[in-house]
Every structure is written in structure tokens, then in C-alpha cells.
Backbone bond lengths (Angstrom), bond angles and torsions (degrees), N, CA, C in turn:
res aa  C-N    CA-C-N  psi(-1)  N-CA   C-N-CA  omega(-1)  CA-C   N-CA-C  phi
1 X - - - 1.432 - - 1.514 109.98 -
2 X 1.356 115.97 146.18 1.376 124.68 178.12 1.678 102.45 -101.93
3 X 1.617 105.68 159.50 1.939 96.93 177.38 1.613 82.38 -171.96
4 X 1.484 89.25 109.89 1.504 105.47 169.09 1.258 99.15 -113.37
5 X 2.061 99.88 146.83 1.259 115.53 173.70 1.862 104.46 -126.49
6 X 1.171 108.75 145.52 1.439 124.71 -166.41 1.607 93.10 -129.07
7 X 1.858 89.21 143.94 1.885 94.40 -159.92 1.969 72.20 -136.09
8 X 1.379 87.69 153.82 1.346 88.67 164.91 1.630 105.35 -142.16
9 X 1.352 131.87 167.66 1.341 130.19 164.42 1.384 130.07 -63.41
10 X 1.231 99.55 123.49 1.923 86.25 -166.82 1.881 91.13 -81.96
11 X 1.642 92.12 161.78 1.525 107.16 -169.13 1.512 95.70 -132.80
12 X 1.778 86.25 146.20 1.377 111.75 -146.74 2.003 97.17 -119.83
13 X 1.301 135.43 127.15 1.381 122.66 -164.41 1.113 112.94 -88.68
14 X 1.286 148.73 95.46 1.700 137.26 138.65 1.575 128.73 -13.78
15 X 0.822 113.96 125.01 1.608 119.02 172.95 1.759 128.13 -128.38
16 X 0.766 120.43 94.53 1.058 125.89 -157.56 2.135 105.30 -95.89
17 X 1.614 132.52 119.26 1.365 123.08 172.00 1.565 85.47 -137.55
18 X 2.131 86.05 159.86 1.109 108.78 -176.55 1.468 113.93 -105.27
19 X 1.219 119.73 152.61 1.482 117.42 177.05 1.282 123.89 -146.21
20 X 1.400 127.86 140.60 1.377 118.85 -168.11 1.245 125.93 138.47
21 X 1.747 144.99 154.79 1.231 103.30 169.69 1.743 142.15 -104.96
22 X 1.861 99.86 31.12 1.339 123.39 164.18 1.797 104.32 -102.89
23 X 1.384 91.42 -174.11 1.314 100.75 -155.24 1.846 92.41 -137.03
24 X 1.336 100.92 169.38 1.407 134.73 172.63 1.109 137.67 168.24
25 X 1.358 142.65 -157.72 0.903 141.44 168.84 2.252 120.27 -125.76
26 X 1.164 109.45 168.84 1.442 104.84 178.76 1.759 118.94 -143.33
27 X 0.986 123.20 96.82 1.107 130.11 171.10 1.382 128.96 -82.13
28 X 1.794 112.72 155.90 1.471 115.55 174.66 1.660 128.93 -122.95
29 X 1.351 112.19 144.64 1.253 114.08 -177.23 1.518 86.52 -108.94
30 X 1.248 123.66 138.01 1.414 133.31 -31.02 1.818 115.19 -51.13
31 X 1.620 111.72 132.82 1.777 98.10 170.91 1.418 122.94 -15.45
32 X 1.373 96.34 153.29 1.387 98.14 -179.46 1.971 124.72 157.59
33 X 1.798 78.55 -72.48 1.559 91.53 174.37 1.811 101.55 -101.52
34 X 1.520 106.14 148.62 1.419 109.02 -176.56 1.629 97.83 -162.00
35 X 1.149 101.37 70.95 1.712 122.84 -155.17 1.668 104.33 -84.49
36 X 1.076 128.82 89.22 1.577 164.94 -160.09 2.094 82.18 -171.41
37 X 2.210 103.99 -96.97 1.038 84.43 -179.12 1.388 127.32 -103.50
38 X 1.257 130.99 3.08 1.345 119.09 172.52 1.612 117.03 -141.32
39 X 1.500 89.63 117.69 1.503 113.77 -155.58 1.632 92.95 -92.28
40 X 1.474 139.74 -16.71 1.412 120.73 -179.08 1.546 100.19 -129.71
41 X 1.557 117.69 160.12 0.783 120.81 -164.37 2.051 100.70 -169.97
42 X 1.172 103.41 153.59 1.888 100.59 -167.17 1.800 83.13 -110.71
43 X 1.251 90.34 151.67 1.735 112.14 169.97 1.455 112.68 -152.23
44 X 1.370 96.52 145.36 1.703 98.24 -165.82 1.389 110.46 -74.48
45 X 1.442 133.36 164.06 0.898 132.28 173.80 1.247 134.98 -53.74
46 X 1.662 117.89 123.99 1.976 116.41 -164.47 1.247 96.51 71.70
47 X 1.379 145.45 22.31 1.430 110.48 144.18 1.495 125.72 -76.23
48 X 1.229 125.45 144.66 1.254 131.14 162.03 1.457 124.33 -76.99
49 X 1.491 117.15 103.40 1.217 133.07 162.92 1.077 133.01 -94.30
50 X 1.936 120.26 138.61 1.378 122.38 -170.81 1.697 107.57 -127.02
51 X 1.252 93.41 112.13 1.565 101.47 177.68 1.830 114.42 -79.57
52 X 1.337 99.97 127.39 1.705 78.81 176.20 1.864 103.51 -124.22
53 X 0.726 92.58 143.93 1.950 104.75 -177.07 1.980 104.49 -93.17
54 X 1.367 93.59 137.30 1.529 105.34 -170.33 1.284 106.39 -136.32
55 X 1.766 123.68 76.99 1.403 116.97 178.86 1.882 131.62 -43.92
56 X 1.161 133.22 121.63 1.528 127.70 -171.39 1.876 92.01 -65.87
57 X 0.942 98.30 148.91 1.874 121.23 165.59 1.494 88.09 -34.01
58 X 1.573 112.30 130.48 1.283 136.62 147.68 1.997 95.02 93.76
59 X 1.104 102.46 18.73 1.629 99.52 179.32 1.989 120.35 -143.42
60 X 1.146 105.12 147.76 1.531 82.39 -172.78 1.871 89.83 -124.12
61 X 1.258 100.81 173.03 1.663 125.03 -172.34 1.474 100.64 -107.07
62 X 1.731 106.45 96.91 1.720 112.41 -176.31 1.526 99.92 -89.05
63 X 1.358 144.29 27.70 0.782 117.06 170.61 1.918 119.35 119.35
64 X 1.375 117.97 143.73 1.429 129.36 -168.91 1.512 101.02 -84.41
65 X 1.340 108.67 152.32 1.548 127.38 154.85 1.435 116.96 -137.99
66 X 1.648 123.60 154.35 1.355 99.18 177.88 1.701 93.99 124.53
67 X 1.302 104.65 -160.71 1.577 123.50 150.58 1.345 122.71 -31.81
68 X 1.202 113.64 -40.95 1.926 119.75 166.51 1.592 116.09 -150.58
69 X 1.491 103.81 174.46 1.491 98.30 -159.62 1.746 95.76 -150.93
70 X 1.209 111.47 159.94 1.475 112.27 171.17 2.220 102.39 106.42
71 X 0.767 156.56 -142.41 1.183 159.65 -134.43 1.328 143.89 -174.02
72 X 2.024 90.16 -7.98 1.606 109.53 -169.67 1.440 83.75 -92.76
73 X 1.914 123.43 -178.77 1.280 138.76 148.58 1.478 110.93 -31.83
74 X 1.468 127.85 121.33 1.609 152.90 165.83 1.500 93.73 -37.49
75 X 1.197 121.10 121.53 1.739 107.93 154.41 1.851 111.58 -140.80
76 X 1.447 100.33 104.22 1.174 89.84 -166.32 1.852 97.06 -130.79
77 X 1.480 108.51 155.06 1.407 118.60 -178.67 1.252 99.71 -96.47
78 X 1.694 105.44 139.42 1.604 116.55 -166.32 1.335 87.08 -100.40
79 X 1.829 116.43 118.21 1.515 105.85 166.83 1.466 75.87 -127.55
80 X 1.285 144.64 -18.60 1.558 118.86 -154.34 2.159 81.62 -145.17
81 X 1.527 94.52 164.42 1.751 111.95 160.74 1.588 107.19 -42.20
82 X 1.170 127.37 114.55 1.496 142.67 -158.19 1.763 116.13 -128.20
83 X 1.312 111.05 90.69 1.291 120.97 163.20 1.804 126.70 -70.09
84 X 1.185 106.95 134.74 1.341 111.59 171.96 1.415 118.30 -137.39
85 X 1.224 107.07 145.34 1.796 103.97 178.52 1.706 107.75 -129.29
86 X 1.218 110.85 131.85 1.466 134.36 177.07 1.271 113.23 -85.64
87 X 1.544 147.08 102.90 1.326 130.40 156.68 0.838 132.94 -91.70
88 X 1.167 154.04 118.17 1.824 161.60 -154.75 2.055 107.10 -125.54
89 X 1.342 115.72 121.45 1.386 128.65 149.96 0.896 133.19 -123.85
90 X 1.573 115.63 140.66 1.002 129.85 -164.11 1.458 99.39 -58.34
91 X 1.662 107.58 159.18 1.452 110.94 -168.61 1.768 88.76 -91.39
92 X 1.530 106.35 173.87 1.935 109.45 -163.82 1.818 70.29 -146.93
93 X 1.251 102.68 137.62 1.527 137.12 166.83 1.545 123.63 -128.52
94 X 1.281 126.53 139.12 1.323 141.23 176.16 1.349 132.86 -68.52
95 X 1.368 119.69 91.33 1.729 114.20 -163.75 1.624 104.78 -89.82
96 X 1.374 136.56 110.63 1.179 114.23 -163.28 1.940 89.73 -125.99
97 X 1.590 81.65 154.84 2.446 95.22 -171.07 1.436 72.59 -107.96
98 X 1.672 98.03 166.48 1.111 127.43 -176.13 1.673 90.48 -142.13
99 X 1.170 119.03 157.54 1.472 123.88 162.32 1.465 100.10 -132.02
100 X 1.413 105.09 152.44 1.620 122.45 169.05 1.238 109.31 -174.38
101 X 1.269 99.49 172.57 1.550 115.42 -160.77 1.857 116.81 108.51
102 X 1.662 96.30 175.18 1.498 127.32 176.57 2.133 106.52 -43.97
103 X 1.787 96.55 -46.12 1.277 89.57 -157.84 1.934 103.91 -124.43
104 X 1.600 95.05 -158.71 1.540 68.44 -168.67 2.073 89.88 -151.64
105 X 1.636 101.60 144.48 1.497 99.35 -178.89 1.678 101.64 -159.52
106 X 1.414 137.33 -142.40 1.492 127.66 -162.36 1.661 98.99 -142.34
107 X 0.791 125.54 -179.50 1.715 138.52 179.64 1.527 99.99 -167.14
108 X 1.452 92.90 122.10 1.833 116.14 179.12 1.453 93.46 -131.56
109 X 1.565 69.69 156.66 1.840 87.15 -166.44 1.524 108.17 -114.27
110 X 1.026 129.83 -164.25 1.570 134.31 -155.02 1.873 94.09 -179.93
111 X 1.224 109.54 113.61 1.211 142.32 -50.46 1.249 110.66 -23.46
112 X 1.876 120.68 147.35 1.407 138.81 169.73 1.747 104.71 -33.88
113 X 1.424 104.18 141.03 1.446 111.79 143.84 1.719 99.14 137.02
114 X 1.269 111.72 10.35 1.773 106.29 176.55 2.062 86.89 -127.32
115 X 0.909 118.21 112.44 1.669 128.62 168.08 1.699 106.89 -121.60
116 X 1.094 128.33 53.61 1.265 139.62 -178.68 1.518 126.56 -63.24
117 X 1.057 119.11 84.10 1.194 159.72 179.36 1.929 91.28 -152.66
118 X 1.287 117.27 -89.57 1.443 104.03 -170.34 1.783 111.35 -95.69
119 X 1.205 121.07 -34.73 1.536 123.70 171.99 1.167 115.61 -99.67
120 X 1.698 133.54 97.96 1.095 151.99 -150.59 1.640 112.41 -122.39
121 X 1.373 129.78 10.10 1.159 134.34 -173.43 1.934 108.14 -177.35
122 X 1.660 106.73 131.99 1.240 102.41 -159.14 1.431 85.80 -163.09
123 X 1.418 112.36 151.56 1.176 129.44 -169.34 1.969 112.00 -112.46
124 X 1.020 77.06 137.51 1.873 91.55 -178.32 1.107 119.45 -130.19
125 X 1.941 137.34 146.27 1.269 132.11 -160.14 1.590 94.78 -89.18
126 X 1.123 128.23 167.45 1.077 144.63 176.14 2.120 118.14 -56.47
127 X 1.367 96.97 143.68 1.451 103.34 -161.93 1.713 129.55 62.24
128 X 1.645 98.79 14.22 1.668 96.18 175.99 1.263 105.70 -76.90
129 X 1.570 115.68 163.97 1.636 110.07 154.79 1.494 91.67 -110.45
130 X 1.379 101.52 140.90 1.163 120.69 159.81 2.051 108.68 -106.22
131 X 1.714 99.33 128.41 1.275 97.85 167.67 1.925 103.16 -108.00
132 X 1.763 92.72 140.00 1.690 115.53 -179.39 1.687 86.22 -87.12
133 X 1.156 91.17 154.38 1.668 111.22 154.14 1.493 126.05 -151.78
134 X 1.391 145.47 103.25 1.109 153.67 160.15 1.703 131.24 -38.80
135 X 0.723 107.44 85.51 1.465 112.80 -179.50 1.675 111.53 -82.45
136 X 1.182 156.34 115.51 1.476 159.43 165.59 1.616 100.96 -55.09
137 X 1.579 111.54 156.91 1.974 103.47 163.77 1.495 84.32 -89.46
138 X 0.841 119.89 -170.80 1.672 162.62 -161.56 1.324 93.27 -72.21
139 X 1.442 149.03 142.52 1.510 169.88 -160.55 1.646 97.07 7.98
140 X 1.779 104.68 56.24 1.528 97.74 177.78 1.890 87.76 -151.99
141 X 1.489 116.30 154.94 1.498 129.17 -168.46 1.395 115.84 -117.68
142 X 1.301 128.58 125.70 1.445 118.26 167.43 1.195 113.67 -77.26
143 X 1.151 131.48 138.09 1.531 150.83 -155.87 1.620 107.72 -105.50
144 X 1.332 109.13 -36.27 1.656 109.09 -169.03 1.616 110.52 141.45
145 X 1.262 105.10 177.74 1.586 123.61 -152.94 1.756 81.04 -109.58
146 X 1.133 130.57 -178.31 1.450 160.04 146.65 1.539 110.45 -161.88
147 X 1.786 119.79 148.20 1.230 111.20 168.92 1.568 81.40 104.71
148 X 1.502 96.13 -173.71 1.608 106.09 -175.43 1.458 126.59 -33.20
149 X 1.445 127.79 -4.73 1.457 146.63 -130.95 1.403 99.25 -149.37
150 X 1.502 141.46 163.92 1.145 142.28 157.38 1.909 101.61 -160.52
151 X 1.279 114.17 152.10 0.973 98.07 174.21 1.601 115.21 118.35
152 X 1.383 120.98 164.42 1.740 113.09 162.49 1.688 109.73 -96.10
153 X 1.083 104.29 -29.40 1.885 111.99 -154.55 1.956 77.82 -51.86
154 X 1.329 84.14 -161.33 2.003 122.29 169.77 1.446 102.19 -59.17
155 X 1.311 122.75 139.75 1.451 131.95 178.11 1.626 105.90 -102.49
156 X 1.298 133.11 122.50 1.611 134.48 -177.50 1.365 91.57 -137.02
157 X 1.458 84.92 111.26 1.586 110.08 -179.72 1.830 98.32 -120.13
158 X 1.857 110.58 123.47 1.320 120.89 148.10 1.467 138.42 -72.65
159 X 1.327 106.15 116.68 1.440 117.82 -145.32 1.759 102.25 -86.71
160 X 1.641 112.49 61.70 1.394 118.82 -171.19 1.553 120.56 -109.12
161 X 1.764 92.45 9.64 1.412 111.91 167.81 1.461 121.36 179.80
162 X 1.256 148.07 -175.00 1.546 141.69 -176.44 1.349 83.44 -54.99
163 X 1.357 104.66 137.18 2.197 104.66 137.50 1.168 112.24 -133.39
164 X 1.109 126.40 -161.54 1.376 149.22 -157.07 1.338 123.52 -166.71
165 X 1.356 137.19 111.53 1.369 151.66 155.72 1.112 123.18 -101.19
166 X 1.588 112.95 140.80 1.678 120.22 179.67 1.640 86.61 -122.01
167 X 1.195 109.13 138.15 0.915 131.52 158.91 1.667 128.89 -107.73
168 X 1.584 132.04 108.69 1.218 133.61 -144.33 1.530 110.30 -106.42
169 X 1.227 143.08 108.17 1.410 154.24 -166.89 1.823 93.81 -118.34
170 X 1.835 79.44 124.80 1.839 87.94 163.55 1.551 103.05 -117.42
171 X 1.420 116.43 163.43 1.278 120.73 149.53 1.793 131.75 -78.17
């Protein structure tokens, strides 16, 4: 009599979630994970897997939790059910007013955090609008925007990289 026995590798599941308030995606060497849409995936036992993190425009990749930690490519050996966590933030850029001219008045911002007279530069996460507003002092005129801005009305600047506004006051 013949009696064959067949063994196979038992497989162990990866899981891969994202967290944070930027975005990306996470992929695996060997195929598999392609974490946008598919965040789990089974691998046989002792394979070596490499997760790599790919921040979307306007977000950066702070770093692993989980199964590994730190910022380089994930490389972890699948012997057991394997959690991983991805964190992504949004990237934060510097909107900074300038004043010039004859005369002299303030620029507040919308959302809070530019009151220019004394806080003249302030940072915002990516895709905000920030609205400027020009206020004159007392027997003095705002003249206009230059720089990211043009114009007298309200200044709405998209916060999708550093900018810069001057804001122009005459007497």
C-alpha cells in the first residue's frame, strides 16, 4: 500500500488601517495589500513582508504602529495574525500678511489665528480657505491686496502651500 500525506503552510492574516487626519495609501511586497482598497490580506507562514506608505498630495506619512514602528518601509515576518497601523497628516503651511504703505490698520483672518497688528503669520493644514480681512485705523484707507490676493474686497486664500499677502494701507 502507498499513503501519502500533503502538508501545507498554515496562513497567518495581515491587516493593515489608516489613521490620522491626512491620507494615503499602503502597499505590499509580496502582492497583496493595496490599502486605499484592500487593507487585509493572508500570507503563508515566514513570509517576509514589506509594507510601504505613500502619502496623497497635501499629507505626509508620520509613521507605523502595530507590528512595526518608526517611518522607513514595514518589514515584518508573518508567523502569527499581524496588525499594522498607518498614520497620515495633513501637511500645515505658513500664510504670512505683510502691511505697507502711507497708513496703518489690522488684518484678521477667518479661521482665527492671523490678528495682524501683532500676529502676522500662522499656519494652516492643507486645503483650508482662509478668509483675510482689512480693517483701516480711523482717518486711514485700505488700498488693496498684492501677493496671493488682488483687489480691495476679502482676500480667500487656499492653503495648498506657503503664501504670502501684503496688505496696503494709505493715510
Amino acid at each position: 500500500k502507498n499513503v501519502s500525506a500533503t502538508f501545507t503552510l498554515q496562513q497567518f492574516a495581515m491587516t493593515v488601517t489608516k489613521s490620522g487626519a491626512g491620507s494615503g495609501t499602503v502597499s505590499s511586497t509580496p502582492s497583496g495589500i493595496s490599502c486605499g482598497a484592500d487593507c487585509f490580506e493572508l500570507f503563508d507562514y515566514g513570509t517576509t513582508v514589506t509594507l510601504t506608505a505613500i502619502p496623497d498630495a497635501g499629507s505626509t506619512f508620520t509613521g507605523w504602529s502595530g507590528a512595526c514602528t518608526g517611518i522607513a518601509p514595514c518589514v515584518v515576518s508573518v508567523t502569527s495574525t499581524t496588525n499594522v497601523q498607518a498614520s497620515f497628516a495633513l501637511n500645515s503651511y505658513p500664510l504670512t500678511v505683510t502691511k505697507t504703505g502711507s497708513g496703518g490698520g489690522t488684518v484678521t483672518s477667518s479661521p482665527t489665528g492671523i490678528n495682524c497688528g501683532a500676529d502676522c503669520t500662522e499656519n494652516y493644514t492643507h486645503g483650508t480657505l482662509v478668509t483675510l480681512t482689512a480693517t483701516a485705523n480711523p482717518g486711514n484707507s485700505f488700498a488693496g491686496w498684492s501677493g496671493a490676493c488682488t483687489g480691495t474686497g476679502s482676500c480667500v486664500v487656499n492653503m495648498i502651500t506657503a503664501r504670502s499677502v501684503t496688505a496696503t494701507f494709505t493715510f
